[in-house]
N, C-alpha and C positions, 0 to 999 in steps of 0.2 A: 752472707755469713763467712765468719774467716775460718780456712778450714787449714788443716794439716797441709793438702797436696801447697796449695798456695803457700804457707809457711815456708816448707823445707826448700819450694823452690826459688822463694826470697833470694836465697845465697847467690843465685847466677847475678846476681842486682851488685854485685857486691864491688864492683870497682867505682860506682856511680859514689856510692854510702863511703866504700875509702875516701875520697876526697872530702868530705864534706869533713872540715872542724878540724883538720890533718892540725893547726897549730898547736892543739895542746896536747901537753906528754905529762906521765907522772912524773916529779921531784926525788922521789927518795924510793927505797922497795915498797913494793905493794903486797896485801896479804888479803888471799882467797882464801876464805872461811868455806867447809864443807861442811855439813851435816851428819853424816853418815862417818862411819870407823874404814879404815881402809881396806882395801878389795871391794867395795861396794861398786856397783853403776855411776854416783854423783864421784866419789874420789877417780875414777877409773877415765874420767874424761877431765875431768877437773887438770890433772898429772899428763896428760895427752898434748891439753894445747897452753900448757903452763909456759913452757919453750920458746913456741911458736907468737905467744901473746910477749913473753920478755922480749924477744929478738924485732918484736912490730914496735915496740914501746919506750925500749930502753933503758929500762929497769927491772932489777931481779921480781921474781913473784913467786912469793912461798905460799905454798899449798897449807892451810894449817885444819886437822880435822877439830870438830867438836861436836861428836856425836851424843847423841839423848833426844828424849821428847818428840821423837818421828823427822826430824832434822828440823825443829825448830828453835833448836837452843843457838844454832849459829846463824838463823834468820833474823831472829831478835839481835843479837851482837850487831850481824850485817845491819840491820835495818836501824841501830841507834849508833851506828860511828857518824862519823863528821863526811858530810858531802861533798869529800876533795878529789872522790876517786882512788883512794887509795887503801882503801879498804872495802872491797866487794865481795859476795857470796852468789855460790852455785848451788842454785835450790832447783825441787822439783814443787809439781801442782801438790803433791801434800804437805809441803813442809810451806809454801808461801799461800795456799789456797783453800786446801781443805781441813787440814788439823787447827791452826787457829782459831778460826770460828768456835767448834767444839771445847775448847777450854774454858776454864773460868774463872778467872776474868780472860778473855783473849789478851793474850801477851802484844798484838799487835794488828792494827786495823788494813787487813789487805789491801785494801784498794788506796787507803791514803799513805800509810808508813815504808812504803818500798819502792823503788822505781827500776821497772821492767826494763833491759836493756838488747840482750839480744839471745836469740833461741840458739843453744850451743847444738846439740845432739837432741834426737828419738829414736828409743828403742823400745822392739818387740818385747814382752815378756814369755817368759816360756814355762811350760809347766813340768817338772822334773821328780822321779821317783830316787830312792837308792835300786842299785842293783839287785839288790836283795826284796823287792817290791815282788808279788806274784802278777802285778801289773805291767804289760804288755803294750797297753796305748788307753787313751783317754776314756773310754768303753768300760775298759775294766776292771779300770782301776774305781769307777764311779761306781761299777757293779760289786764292786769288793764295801765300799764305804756302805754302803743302803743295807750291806748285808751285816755288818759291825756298827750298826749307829752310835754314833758318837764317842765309836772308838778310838779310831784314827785323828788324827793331828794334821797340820799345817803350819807352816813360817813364816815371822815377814821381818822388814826393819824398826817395826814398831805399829802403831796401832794408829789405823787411818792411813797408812801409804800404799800407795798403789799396790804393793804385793797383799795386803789384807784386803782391800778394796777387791782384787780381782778373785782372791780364794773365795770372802762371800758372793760375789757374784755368780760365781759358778756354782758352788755351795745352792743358792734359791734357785736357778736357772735347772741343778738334775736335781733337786729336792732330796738332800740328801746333809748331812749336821757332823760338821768334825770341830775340833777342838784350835783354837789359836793361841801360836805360843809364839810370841813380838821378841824380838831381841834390839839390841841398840845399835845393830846394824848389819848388813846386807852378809858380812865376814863371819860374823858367829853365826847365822844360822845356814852357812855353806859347812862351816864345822861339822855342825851335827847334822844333816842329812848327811855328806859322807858318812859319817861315824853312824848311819840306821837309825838315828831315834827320833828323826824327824818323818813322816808319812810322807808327805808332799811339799813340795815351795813353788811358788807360782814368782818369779823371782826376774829380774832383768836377763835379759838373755847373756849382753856379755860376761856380765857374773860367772855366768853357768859353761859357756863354751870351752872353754879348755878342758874342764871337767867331761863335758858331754863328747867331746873329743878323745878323751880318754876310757873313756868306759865308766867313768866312778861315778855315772849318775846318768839314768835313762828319761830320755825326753820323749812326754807322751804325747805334746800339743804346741804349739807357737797359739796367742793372742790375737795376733794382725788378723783384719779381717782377707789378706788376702797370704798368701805361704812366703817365708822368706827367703832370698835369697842363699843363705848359707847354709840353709839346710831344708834343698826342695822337696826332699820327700816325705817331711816332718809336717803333717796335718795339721791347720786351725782348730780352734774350738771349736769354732762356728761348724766349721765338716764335719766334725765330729757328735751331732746331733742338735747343736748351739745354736741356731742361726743368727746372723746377728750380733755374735758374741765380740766385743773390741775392748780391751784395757791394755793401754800403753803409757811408758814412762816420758817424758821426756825433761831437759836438763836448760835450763837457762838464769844466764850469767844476769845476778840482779845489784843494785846499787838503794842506798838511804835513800828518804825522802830528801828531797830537795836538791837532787843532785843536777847541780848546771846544767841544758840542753848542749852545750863544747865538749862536756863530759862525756856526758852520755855515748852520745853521736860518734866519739873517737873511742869510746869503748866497744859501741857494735863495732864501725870500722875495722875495729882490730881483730874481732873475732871472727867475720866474714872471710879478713886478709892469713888468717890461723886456720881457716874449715876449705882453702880454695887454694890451699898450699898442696903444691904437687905432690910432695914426697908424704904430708901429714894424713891429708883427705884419704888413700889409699890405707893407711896405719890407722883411721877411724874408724872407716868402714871393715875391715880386717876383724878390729873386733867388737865388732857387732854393732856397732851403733850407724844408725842411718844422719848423716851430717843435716844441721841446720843451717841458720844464717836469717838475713831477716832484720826488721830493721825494730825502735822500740814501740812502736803502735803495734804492729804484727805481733810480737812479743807480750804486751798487754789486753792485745784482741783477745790470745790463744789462754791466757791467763783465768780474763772473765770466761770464758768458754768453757772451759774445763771446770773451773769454780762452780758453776751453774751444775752441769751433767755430775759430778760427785756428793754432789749439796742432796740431790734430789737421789739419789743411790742411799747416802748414809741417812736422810729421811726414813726409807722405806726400809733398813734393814735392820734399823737402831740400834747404830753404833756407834759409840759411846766413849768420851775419855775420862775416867774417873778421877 
């Protein structure tokens, strides 16, 4: 099975994958379609190696958001432009994997209307109080919720993304019932937890680190099954009574169906030559995100993967898009 570790370290592969298809370049500027509203996780790497991908390519690349519907309003656009390459989208596993199925009629058939190209970024999620939380660490803050059933509240980007996927997860795991309030993207509901009227966000880490850096929002948990890097002494879930516990985000650069294999192939290429850039990789990792790379089977392995493991989550939890 294709796993993560395998994945991220695709990237070291990446001078071999440069080469391959080096003759085609885009014609005219290219436009990366986001999902999400800005300040989110998908805008927030999307904006990173926007730069790094014009200067591989040689043509401008505007970043364009179009958030709504769990970022699947700009999956759809991505996935019915014309397959020249010049119009691609930075989706995550809910906005290409798990929310569509759930619609109805599904706006677009996962497996045949998009083509996976290469794994930009993964990151940890972290689980985040306001200051004003009488919650101290992940303990008890759960011990506060069992005590106010279904008083407390929780955030996400919309309904079915990873951040709602990971709050119910935890949610059935300490058996315990808060309320979900979905926003159109990662930005508003960083709003209102500052501002106190959100309980909890279980939310992408870089989102949250400047904040958590700053004091204006306490971090009771990191996701990862094992503690991150930038903040070693910030406990898992899993440690925290979980075992077991893993939900993470991660970010890859997708293209329409039937987009040419010359395409394709000079598309990872370039995102490989954009995550293994000396001065970039450093300014990746910096905030927060652990770098990808990787090539488009890898990319579509990790796809089905993830598809399968949330299919059978949202099975069991019944949830639902109305």
């Amino acid at each position: 099975m294709t796993t993560r570790r395998h994945l991220l370290a695709a990237a070291l592969a990446a001078p071999g994958l440069a080469r391959a298809q080096a003759a085609w370049a885009p014609a005219r500027p290219v436009t990366l379609l986001v999902g999400f509203a800005p300040g989110g996780g998908t805008d927030i790497i999307s904006r990173l190696l926007a730069p790094a991908l014009q200067a591989e390519l040689g043509q401008p690349i505007a970043v364009e958001n179009r958030p709504g519907a769990s970022g699947t309003i700009a999956a759809l656009a991505g996935s019915r432009a014309a397959p020249d390459g010049h119009t691609l989208y930075m989706t995550t596993v809910s906005a290409s994997a798990v929310v569509p199925p759930l619609m109805s009629p599904p706006p677009f058939d996962i497996t045949r209307d998009q083509t996976p190209i290469a794994l930009a970024a993964t990151v940890p999620l972290v689980a985040v109080v306001p200051p004003t939380s009488p919650a101290r660490d992940l303990a008890s803050f759960i011990a506060h919720a069992r005590a106010h059933p279904g008083a407390l509240n929780y955030s996400s980007s919309g309904v079915a993304t990873q951040q709602h996927l990971a709050a119910e997860l935890l949610c059935s795991a300490a058996g315990i019932r808060m309320t979900h309030v979905p926003f159109r993207g990662t930005g508003q509901a960083v709003n209102e937890i500052l501002a106190g009227r959100i309980d909890l966000a279980i939310d992408t880490f870089p989102t949250y680190l400047p904040h958590i850096r700053s004091g204006s929002v306490r971090a009771l948990a990191t996701t990862m099954p094992g503690r991150i890097e930038w903040l070693p002494d910030l406990p898992t879930v899993a440690e925290s009574g979980f075992s077991g516990f893993d939900a993470n985000v991660w970010y890859m650069l997708m293209g329409p169906p039937g987009l040419p294999e010359a395409i394709r192939d000079r598309w990872a290429a370039a995102v490989n030559a954009a995550l293994n850039d000396p001065v970039l990789r450093p300014r990746i990792k910096d905030a927060g995100f652990i770098p990808g790379g990787g090539n488009s089977a890898e990319a579509a392995a990790l796809l089905r993967q993830d598809a399968e493991r949330y299919a059978a989550l949202i099975k069991a939890s019944g949830i639902r898009i109305e």
